[in-house]
N, CA, C and O atoms as a GROMACS GRO file, in nm:
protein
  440
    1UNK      N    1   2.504  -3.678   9.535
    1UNK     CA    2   2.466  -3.551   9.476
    1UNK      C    3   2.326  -3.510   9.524
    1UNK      O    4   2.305  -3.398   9.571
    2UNK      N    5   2.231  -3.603   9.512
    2UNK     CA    6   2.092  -3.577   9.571
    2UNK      C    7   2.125  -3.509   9.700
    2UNK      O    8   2.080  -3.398   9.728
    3UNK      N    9   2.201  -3.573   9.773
    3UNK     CA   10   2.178  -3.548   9.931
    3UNK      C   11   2.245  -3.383   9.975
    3UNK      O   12   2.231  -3.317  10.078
    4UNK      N   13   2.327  -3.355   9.837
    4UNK     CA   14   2.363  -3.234   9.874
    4UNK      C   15   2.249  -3.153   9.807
    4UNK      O   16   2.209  -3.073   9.892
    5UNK      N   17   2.195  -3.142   9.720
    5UNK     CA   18   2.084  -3.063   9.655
    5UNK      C   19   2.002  -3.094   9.783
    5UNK      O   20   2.011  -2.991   9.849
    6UNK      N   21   1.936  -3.172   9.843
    6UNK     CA   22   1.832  -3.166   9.941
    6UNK      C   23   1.854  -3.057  10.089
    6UNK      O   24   1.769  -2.987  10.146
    7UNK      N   25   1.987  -3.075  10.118
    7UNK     CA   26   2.060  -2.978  10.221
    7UNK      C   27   2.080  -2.838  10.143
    7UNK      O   28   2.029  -2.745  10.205
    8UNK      N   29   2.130  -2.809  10.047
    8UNK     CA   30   2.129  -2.688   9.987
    8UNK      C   31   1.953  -2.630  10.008
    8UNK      O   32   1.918  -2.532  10.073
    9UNK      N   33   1.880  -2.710   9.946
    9UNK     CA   34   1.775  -2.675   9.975
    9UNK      C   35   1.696  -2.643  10.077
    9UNK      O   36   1.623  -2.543  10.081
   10UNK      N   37   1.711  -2.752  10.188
   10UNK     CA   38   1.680  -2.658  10.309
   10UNK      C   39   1.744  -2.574  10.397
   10UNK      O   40   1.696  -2.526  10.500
   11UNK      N   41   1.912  -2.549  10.330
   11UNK     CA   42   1.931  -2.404  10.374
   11UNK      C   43   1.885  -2.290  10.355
   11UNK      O   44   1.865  -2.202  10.439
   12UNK      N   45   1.855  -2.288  10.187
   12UNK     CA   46   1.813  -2.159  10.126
   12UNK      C   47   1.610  -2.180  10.217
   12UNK      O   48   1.540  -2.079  10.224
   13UNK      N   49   1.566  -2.287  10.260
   13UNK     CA   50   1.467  -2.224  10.330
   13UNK      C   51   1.474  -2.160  10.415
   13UNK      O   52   1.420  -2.050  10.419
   14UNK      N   53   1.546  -2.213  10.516
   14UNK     CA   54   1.572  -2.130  10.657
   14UNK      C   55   1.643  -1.975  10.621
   14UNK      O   56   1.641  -1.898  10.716
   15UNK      N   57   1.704  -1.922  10.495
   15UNK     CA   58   1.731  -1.821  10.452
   15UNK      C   59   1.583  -1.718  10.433
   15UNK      O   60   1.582  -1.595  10.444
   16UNK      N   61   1.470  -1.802  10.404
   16UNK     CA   62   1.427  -1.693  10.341
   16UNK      C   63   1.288  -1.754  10.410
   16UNK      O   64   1.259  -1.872  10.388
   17UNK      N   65   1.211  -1.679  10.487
   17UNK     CA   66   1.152  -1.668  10.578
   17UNK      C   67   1.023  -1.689  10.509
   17UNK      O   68   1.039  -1.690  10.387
   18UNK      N   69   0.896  -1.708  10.548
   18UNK     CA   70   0.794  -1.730  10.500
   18UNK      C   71   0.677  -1.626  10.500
   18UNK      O   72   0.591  -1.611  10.414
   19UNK      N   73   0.694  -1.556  10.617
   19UNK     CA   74   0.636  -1.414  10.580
   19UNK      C   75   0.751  -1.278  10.625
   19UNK      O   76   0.763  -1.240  10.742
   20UNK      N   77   0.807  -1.234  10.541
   20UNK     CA   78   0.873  -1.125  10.596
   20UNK      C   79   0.822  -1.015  10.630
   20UNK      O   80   0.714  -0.977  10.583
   21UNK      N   81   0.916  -0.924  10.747
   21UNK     CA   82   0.916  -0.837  10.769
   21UNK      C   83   0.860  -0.707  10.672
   21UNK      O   84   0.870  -0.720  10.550
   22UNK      N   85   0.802  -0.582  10.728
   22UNK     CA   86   0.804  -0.481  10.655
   22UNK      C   87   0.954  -0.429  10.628
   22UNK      O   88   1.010  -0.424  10.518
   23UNK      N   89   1.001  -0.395  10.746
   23UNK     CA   90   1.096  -0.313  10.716
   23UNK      C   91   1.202  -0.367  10.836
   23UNK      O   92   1.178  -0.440  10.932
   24UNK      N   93   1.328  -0.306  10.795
   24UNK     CA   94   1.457  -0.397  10.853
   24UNK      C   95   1.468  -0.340  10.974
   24UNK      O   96   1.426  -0.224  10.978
   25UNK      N   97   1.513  -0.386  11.080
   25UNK     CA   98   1.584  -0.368  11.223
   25UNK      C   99   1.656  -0.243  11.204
   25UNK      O  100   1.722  -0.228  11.101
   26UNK      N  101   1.650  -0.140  11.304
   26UNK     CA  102   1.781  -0.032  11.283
   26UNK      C  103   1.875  -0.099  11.307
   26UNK      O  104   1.865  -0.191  11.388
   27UNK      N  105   1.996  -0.073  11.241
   27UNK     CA  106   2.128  -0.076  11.234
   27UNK      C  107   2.201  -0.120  11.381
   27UNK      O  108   2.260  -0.227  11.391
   28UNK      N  109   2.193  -0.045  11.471
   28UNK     CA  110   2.218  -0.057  11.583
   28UNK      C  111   2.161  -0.172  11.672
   28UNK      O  112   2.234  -0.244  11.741
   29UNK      N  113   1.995  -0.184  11.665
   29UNK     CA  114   1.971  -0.268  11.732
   29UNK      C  115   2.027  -0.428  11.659
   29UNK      O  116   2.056  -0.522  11.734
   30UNK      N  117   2.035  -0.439  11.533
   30UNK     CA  118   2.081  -0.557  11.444
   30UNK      C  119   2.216  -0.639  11.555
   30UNK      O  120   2.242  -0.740  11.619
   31UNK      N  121   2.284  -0.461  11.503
   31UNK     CA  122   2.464  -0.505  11.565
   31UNK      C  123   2.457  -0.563  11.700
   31UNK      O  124   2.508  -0.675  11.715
   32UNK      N  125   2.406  -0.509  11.794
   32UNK     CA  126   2.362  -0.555  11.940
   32UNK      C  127   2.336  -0.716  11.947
   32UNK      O  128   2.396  -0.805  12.008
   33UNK      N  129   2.202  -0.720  11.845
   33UNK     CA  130   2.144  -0.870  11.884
   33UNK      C  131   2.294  -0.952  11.828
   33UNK      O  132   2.327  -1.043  11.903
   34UNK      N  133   2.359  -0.937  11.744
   34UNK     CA  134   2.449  -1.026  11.672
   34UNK      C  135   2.583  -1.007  11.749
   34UNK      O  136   2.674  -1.088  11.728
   35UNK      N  137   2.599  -0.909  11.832
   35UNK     CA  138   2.718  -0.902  11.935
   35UNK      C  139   2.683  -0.963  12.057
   35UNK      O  140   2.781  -1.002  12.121
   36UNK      N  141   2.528  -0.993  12.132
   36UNK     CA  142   2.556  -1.066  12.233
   36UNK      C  143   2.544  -1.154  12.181
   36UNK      O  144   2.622  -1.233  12.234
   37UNK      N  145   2.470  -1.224  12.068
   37UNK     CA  146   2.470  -1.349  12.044
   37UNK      C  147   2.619  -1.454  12.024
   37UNK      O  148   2.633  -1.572  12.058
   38UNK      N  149   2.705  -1.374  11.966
   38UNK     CA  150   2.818  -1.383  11.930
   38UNK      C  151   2.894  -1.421  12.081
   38UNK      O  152   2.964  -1.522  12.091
   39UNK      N  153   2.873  -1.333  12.191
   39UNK     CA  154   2.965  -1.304  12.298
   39UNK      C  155   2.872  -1.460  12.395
   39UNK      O  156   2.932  -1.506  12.492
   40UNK      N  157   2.756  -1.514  12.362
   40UNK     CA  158   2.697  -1.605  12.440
   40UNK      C  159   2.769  -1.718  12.364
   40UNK      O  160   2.806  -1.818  12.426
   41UNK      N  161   2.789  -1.705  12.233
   41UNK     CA  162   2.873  -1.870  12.194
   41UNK      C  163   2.990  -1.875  12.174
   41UNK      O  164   3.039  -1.977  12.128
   42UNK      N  165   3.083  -1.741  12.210
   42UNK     CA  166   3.206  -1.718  12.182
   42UNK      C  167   3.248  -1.810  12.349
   42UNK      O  168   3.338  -1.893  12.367
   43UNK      N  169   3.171  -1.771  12.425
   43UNK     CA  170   3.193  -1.796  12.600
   43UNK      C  171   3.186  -1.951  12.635
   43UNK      O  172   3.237  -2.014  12.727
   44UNK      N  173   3.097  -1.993  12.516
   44UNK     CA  174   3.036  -2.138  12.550
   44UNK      C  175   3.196  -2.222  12.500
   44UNK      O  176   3.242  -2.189  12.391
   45UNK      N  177   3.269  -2.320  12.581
   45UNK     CA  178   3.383  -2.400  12.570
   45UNK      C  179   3.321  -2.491  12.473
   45UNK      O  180   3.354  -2.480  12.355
   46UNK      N  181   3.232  -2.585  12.508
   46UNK     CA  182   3.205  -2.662  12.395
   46UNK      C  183   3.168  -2.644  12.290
   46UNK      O  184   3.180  -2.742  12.216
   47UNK      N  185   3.106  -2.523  12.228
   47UNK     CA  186   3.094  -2.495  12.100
   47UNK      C  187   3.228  -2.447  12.048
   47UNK      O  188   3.263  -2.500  11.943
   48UNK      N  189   3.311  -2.355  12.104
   48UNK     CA  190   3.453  -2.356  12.029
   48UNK      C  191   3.552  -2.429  11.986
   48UNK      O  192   3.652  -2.403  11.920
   49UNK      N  193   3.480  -2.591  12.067
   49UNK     CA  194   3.593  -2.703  11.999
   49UNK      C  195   3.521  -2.723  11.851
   49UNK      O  196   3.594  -2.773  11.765
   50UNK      N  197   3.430  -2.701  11.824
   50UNK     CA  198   3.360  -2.707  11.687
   50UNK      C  199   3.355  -2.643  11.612
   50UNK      O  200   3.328  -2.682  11.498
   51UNK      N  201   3.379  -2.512  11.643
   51UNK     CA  202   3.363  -2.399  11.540
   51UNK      C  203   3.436  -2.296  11.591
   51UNK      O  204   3.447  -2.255  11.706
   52UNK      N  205   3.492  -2.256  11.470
   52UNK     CA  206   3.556  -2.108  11.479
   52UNK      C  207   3.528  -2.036  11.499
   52UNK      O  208   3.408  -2.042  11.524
   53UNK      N  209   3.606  -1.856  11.515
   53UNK     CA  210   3.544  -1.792  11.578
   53UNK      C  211   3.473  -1.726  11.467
   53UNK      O  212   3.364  -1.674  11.490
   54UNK      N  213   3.526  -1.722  11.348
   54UNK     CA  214   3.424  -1.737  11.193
   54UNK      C  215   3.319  -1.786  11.178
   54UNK      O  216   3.229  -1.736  11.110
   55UNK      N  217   3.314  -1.900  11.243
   55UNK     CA  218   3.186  -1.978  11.191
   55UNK      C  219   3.069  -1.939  11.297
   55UNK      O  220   2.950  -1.940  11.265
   56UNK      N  221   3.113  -1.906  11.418
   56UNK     CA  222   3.042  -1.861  11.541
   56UNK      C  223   2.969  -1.738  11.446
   56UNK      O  224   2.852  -1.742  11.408
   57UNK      N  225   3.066  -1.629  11.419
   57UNK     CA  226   3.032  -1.462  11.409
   57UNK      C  227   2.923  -1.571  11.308
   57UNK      O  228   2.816  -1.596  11.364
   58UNK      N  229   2.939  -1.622  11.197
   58UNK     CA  230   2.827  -1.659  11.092
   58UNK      C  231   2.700  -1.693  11.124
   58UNK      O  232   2.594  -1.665  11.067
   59UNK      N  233   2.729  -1.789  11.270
   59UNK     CA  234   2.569  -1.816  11.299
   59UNK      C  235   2.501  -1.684  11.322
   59UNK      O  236   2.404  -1.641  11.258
   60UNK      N  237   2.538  -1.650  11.380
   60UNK     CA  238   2.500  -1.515  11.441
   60UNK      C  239   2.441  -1.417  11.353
   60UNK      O  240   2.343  -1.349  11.383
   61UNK      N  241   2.505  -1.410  11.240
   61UNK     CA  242   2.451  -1.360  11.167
   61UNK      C  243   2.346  -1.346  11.054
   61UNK      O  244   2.300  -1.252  10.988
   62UNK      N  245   2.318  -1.537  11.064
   62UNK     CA  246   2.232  -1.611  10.970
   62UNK      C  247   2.128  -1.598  11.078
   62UNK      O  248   2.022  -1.561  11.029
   63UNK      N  249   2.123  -1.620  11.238
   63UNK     CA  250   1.998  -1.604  11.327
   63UNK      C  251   1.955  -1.461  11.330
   63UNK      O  252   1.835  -1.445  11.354
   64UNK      N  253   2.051  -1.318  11.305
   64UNK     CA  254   1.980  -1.214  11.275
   64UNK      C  255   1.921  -1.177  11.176
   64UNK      O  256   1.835  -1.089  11.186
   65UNK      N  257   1.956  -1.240  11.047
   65UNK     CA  258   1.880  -1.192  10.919
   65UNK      C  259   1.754  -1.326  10.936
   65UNK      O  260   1.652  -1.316  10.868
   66UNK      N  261   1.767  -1.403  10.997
   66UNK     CA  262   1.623  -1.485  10.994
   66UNK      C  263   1.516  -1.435  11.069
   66UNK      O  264   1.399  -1.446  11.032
   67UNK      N  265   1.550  -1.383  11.169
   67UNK     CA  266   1.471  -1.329  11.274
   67UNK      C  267   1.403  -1.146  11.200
   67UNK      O  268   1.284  -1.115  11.194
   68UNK      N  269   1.513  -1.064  11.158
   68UNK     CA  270   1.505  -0.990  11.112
   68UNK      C  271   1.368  -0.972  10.996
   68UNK      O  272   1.285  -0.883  10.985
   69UNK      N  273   1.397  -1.138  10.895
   69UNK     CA  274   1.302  -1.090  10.826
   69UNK      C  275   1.176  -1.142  10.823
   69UNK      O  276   1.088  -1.137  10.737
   70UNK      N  277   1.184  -1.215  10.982
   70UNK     CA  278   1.031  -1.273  11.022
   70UNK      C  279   0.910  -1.166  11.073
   70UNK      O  280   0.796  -1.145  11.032
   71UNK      N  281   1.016  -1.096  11.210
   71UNK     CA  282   0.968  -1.006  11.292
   71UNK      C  283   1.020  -0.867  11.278
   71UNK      O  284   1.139  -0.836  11.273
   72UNK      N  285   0.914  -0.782  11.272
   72UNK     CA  286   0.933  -0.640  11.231
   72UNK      C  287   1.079  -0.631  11.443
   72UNK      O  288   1.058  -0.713  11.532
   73UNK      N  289   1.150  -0.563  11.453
   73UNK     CA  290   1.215  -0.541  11.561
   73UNK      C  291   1.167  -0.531  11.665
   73UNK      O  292   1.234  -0.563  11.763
   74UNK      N  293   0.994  -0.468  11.682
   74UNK     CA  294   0.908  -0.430  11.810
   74UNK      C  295   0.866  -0.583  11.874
   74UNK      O  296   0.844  -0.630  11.985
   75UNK      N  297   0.868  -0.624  11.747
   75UNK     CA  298   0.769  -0.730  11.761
   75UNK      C  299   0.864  -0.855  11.818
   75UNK      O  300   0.810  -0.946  11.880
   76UNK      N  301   0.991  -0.855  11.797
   76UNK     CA  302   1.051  -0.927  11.856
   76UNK      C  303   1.136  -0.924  11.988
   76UNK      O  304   1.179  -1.024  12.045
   77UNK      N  305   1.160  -0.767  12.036
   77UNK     CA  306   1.161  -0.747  12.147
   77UNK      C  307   1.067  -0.766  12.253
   77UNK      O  308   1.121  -0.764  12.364
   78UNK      N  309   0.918  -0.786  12.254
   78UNK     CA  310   0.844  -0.815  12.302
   78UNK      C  311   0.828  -0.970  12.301
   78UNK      O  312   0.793  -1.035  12.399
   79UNK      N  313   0.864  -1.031  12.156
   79UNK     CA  314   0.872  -1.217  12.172
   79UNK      C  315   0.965  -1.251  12.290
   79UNK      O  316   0.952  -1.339  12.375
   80UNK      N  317   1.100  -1.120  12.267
   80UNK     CA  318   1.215  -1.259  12.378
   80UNK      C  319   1.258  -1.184  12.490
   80UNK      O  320   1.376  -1.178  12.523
   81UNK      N  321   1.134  -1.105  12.572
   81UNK     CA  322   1.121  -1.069  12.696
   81UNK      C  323   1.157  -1.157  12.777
   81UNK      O  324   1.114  -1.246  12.703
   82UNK      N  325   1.203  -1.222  12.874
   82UNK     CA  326   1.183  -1.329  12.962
   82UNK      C  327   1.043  -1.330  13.064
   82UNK      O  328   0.974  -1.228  13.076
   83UNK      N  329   1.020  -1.425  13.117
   83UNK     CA  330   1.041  -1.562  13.092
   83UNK      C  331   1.011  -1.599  12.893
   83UNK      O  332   0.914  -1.540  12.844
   84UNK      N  333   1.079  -1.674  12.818
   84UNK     CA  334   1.050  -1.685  12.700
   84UNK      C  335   0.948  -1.824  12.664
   84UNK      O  336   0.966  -1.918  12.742
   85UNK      N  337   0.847  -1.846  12.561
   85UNK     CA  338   0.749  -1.884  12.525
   85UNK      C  339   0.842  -2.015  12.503
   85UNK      O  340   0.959  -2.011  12.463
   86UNK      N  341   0.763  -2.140  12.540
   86UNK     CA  342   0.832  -2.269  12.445
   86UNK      C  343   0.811  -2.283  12.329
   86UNK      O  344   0.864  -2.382  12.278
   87UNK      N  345   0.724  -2.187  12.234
   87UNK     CA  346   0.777  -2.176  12.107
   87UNK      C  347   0.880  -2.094  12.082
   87UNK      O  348   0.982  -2.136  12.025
   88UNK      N  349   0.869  -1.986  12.114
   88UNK     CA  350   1.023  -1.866  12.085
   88UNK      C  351   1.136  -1.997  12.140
   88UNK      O  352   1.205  -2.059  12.060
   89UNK      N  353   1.137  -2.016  12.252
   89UNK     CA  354   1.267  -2.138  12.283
   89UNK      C  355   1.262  -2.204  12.188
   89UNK      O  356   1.372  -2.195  12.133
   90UNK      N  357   1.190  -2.274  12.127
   90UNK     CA  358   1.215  -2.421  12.017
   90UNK      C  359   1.278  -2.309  11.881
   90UNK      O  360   1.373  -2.329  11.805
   91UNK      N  361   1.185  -2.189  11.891
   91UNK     CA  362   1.216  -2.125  11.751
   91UNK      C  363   1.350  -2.111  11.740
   91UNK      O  364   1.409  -2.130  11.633
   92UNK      N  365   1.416  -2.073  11.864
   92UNK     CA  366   1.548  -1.958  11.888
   92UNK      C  367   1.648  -2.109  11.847
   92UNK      O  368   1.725  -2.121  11.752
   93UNK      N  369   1.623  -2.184  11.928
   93UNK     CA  370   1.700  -2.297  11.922
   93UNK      C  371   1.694  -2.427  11.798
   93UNK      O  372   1.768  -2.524  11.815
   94UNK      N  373   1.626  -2.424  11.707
   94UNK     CA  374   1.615  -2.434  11.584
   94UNK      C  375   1.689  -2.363  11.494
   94UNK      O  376   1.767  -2.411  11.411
   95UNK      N  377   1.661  -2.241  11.512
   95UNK     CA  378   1.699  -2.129  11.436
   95UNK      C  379   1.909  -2.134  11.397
   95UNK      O  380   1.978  -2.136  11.295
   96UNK      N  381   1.942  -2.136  11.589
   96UNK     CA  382   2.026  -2.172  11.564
   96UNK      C  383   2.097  -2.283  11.486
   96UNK      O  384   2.197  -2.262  11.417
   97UNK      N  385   2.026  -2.429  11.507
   97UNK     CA  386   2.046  -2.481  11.475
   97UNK      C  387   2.127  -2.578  11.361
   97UNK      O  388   2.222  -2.654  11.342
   98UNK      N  389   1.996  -2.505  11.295
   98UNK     CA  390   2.042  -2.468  11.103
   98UNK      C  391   2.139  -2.400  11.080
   98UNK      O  392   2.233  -2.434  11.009
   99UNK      N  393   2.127  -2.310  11.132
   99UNK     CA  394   2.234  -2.177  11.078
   99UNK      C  395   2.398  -2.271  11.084
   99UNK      O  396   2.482  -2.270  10.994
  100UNK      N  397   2.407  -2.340  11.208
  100UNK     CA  398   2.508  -2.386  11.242
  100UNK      C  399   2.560  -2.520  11.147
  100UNK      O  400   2.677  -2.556  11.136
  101UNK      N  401   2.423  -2.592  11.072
  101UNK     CA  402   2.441  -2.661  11.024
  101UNK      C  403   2.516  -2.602  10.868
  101UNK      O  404   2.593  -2.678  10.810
  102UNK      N  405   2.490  -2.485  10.820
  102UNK     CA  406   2.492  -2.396  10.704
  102UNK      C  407   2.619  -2.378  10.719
  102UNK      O  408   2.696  -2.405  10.626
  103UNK      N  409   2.664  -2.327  10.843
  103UNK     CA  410   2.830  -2.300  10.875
  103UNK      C  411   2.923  -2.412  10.871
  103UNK      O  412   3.043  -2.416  10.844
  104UNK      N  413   2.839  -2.503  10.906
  104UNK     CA  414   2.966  -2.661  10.850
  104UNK      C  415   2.930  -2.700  10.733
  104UNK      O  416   3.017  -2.777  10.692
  105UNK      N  417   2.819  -2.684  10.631
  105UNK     CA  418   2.830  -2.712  10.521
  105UNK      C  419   2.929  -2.596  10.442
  105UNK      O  420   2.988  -2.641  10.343
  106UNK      N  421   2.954  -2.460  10.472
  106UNK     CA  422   3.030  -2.349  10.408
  106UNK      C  423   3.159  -2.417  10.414
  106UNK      O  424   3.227  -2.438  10.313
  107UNK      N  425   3.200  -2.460  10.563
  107UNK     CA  426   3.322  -2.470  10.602
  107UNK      C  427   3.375  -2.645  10.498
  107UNK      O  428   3.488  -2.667  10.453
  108UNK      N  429   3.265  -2.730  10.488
  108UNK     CA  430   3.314  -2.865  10.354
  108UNK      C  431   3.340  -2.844  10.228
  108UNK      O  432   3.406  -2.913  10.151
  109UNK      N  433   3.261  -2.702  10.202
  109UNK     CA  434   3.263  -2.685  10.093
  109UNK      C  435   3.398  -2.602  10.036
  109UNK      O  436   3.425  -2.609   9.916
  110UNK      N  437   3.455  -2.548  10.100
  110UNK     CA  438   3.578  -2.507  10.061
  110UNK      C  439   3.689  -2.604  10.061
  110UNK      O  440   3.802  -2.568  10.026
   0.00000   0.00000   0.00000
């Protein structure tokens, strides 16, 4: 029981960001970031032996509302310009990380 309260818990961190955003992403640019993101792990073979195409769309969507409510939208189009920072890389790839971990805890829990 502990060990699930400790994981619950650091999901709801990675949910909720430490300094948020003013104001939300337009609409459009949101859908974009979460459609290529989607179309980069939908493509990837080895992540689809792991996850659905549910659990995929989910990361995707847990890395846009994290990002969303870190970085105002300007501010993050300018973070993941290429070449990208080895923090934005560790961030992006963290980010995912969790999220993915969140999507196999959703998927035990049912």
């Amino acid at each position: 029981m502990k060990k699930y309260v400790v994981l619950l818990t650091l999901s709801l961190m990675m949910c909720v960001p430490p300094a948020p955003a003013k104001e939300g992403w337009p609409s459009d640019a949101k859908n974009d970031f979460i459609s290529q993101c989607y179309s980069g792990l939908i493509n990837d073979a080895e992540l689809r032996k792991s996850f659905s195409d549910k659990m995929l769309m989910g990361i995707c969507f847990c890395n846009a509302e994290y990002f969303e409510n870190k970085y105002d939208f300007l501010t993050f189009q300018q973070i993941t310009e290429p070449p990208l920072s080895k923090e934005i890389e560790k961030e992006l790839f963290t980010t995912s990380y969790e999220c993915a971990r969140i999507e196999i805890q959703r998927k035990n829990m049912i």
